[in-house]
C-alpha positions in Angstrom: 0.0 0.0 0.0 3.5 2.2 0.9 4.4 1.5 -2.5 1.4 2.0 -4.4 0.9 5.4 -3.0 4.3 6.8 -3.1 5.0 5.8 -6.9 3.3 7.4 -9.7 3.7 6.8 -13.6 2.4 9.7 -15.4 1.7 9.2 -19.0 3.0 11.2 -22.5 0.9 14.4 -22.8 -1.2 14.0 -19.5 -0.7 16.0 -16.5 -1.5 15.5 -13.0 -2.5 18.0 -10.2 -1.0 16.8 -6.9 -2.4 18.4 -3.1 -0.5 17.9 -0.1 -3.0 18.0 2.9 -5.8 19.5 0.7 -3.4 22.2 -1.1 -2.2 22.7 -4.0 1.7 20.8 -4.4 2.2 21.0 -7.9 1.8 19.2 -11.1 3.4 16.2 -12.0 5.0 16.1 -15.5 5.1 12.5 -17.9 7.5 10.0 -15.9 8.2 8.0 -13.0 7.1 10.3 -9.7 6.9 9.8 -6.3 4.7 11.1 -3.6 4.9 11.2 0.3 2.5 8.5 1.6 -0.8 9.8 2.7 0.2 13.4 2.7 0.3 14.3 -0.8 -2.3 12.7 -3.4 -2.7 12.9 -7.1 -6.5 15.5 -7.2 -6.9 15.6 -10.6 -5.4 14.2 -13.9 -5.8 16.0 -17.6 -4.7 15.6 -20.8 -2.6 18.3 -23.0 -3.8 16.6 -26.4 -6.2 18.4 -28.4 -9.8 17.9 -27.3 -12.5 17.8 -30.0 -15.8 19.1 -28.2 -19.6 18.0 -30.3 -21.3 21.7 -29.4 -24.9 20.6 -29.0 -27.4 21.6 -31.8 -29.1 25.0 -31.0 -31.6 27.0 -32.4 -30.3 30.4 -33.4 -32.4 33.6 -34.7 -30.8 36.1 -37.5 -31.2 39.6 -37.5 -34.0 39.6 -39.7 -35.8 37.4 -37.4 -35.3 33.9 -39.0 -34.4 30.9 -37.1 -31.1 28.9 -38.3 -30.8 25.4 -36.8 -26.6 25.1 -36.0 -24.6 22.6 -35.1 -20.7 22.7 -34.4 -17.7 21.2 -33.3 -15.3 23.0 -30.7 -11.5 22.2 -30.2 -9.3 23.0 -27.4 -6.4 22.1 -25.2 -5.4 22.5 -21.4 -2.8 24.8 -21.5 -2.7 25.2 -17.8 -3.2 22.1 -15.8 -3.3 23.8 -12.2 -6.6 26.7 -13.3 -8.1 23.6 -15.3 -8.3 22.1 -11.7 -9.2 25.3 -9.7 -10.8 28.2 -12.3 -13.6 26.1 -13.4 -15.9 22.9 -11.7 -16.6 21.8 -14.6 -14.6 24.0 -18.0 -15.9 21.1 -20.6 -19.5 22.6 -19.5 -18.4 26.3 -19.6 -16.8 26.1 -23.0 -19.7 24.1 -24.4 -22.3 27.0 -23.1 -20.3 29.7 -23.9 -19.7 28.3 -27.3 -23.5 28.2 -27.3 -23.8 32.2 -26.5 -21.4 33.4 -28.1 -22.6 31.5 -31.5 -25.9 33.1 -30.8 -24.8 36.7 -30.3 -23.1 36.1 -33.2 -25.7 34.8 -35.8 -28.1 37.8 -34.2 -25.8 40.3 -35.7 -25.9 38.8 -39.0 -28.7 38.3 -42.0 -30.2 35.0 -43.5 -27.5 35.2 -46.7 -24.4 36.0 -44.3 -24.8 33.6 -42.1 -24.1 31.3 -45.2 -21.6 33.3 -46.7 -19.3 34.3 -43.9 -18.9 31.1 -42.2 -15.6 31.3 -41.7 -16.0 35.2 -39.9 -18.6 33.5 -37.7 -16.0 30.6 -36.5 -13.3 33.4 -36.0 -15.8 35.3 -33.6 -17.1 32.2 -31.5 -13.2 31.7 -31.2 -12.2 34.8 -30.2 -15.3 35.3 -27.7 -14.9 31.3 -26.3 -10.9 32.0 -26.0 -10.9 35.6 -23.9 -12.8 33.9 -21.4 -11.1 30.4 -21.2 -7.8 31.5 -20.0 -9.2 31.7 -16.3 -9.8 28.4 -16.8 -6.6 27.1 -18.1 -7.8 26.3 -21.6 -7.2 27.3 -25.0 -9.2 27.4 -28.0 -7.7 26.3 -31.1 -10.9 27.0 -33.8 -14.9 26.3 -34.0 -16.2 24.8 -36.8 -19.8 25.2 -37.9 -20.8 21.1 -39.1 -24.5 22.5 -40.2 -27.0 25.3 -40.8 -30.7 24.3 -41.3 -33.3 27.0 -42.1 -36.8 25.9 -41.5 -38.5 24.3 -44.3 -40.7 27.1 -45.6 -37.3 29.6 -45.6 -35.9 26.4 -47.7 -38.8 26.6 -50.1 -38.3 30.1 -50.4 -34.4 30.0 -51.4 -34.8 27.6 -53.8 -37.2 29.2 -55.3 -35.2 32.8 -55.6 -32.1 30.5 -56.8 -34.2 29.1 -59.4 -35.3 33.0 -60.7 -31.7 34.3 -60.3 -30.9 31.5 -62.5 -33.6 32.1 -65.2 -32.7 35.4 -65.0 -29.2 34.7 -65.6 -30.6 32.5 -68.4 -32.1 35.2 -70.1 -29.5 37.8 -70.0 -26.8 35.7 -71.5 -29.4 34.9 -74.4 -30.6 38.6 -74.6 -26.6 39.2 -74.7 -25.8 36.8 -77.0 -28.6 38.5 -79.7 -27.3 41.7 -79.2 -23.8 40.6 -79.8 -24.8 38.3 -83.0 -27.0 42.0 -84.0 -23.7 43.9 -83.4 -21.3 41.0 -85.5 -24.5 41.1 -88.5 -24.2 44.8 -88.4 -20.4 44.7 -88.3 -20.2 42.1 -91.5 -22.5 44.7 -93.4 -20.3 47.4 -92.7 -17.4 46.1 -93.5 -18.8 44.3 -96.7 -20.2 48.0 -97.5 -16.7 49.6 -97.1 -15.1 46.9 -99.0 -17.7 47.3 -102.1 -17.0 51.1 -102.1 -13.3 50.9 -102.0 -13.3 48.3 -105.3 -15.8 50.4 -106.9 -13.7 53.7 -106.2 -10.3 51.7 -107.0 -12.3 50.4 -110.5 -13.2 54.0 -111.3 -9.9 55.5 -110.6 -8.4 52.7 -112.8 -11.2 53.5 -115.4 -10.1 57.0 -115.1 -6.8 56.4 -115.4 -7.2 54.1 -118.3 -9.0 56.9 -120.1 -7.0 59.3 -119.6 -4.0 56.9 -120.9 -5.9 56.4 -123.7 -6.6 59.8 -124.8 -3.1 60.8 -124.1 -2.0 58.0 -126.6 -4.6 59.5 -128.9 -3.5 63.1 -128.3 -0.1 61.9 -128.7 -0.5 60.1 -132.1 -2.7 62.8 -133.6 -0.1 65.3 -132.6 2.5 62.6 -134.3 0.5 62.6 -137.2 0.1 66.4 -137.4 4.1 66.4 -137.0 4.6 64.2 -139.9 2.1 65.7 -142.3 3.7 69.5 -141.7 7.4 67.7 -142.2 5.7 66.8 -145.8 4.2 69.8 -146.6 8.1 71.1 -146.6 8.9 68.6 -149.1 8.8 69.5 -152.5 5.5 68.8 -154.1 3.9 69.0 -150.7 1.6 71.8 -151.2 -0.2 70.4 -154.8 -0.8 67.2 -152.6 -2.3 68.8 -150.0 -4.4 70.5 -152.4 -5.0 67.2 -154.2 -6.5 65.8 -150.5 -9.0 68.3 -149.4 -10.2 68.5 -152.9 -10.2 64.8 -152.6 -12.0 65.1 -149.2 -14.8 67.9 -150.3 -15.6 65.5 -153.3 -16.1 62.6 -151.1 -18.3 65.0 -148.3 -20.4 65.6 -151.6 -20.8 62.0 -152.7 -21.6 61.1 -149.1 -24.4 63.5 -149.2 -25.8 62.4 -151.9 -26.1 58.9 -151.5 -28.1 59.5 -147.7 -31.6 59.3 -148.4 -33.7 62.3 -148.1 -31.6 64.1 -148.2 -31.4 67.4 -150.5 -28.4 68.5 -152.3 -27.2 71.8 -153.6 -24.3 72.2 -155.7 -22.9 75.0 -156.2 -23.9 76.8 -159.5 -20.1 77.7 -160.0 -18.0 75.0 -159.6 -15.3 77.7 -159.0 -16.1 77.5 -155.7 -15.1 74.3 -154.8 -11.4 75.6 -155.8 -12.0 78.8 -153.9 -12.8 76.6 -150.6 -9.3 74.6 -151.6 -7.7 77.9 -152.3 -8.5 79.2 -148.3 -7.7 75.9 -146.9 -4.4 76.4 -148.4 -4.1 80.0 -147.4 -4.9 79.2 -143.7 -1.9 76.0 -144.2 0.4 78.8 -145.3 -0.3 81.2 -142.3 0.3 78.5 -139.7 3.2 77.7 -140.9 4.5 81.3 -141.0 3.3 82.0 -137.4 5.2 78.5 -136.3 
């Protein structure tokens, strides 16, 4: 009985409170220990592993007065043996209820749709609210985890309901936007066909243009040739008579032209002098170009 008193074997990550004559001794790390007999005693025992703690299901209201079903899971650690034993009867109990509080002053400060979008804010809060508190009691609070939200069945009914218009309406934006961007490519292929049209019909008339005036330049160009030529003969000896000889040449054949279209009526001169005279000034006006060149 000496022995079984005196000796103590305390385990890997446990810690045991020891009280001589009702007091508190101290606190007994892992390893082989040993006690006076009937003076001292081991009081209380607790482990420094992490301690995952099932928060009860509550029921919590929002801030817009709807009532969210929660369920979590707590974890924490005795980081202080010695308050564990003294700060607290019972510090399971008081971090599981002020878990419980502190998750409902929580969700009241927060709407329907935050509550399921800022989980992870909520779990800091409860953690920050549980921890202040636990140190009198020799524990820390690692994290809370929410496992579950439930709204009641009707607010269910609801929700799915609004997700099923937001998707619709999604639905029918990206078709409305999907017209308006085929009505703005339709409109962009015209104008650009357009555009394309006008430029080959402004690039075919420049090169009509261009082709005319090419061609009237050859013809200005040959006429003036020919003009060239036909002066150079008229210098050559015998060059007047045969000029003579083509216009009379040409006035005969205006005649015979004339008088072969039908209806028509025909007057010839009463003096055929005249024909000679008209030779005689086409001559004259030969001569007095050439002078002035």
């Amino acid at each position: 009985m000496f022995v079984i008193r005196s000796v103590k074997i305390v385990p890997q990550q446990n810690a045991w409170v020891v009280e001589r004559l009702g007091k508190y001794s101290g606190t007994l790390s892992p390893g082989l220990k040993f006690l006076v007999p009937f003076i001292e005693r081991v009081a209380y025992k607790h482990s420094l592993k992490e301690i995952p703690l099932d928060v009860p299901s509550q029921v919590c209201i929002t801030r817009d007065n709807t009532q969210l079903q929660v369920d979590g899971i707590l974890y924490f650690q005795v980081t202080d043996p010695m308050r564990a034993s003294y700060g607290s009867s019972n510090y399971v109990m008081a971090v599981t209820q002020l878990a419980q509080t502190s998750l409902r002053s929580v969700i009241g400060k927060l709407e329907l749709d935050k509550t399921f979008e800022e989980r992870d804010m909520i779990n800091a809060q409860v953690v920050a609210a549980i921890d202040e508190a636990a140190l009198n009691w020799g524990v820390k609070v690692l994290r809370y985890e929410i496992k579950d939200l439930t709204p009641p069945a009707e607010i269910l009914r609801a929700m799915q309901a609004q997700i099923t218009a937001e998707r619709e309406k999604r639905a029918l934006i990206a078709a409305s936007e999907g017209r308006r961007q085929e009505q703005i490519n339709i409109a962009t292929g015209e104008r650009e066909a357009f555009i394309a049209r006008s430029e080959g019909e402004k690039q075919a008339e420049i090169n009509k243009a261009q082709g005319e005036a090419e061609a009237i330049k050859a013809v200005a160009d040959a006429t003036a040739h020919a003009i060239a030529r036909v002066a150079q003969a008229i210098q050559l000896p015998g060059g007047q008579e045969a000029v003579q000889l083509k216009v009379a040449e040409q006035a005969v054949e205006a005649y015979g032209k004339l008088a072969n279209e039908a209806q028509t009526t025909l007057v010839v001169p009463s003096n055929m002098t005249e024909v000679s005279a008209l030779v005689t000034s086409a001559m004259k006006m030969i001569s007095t170009g050439r002078n002035n060149a």
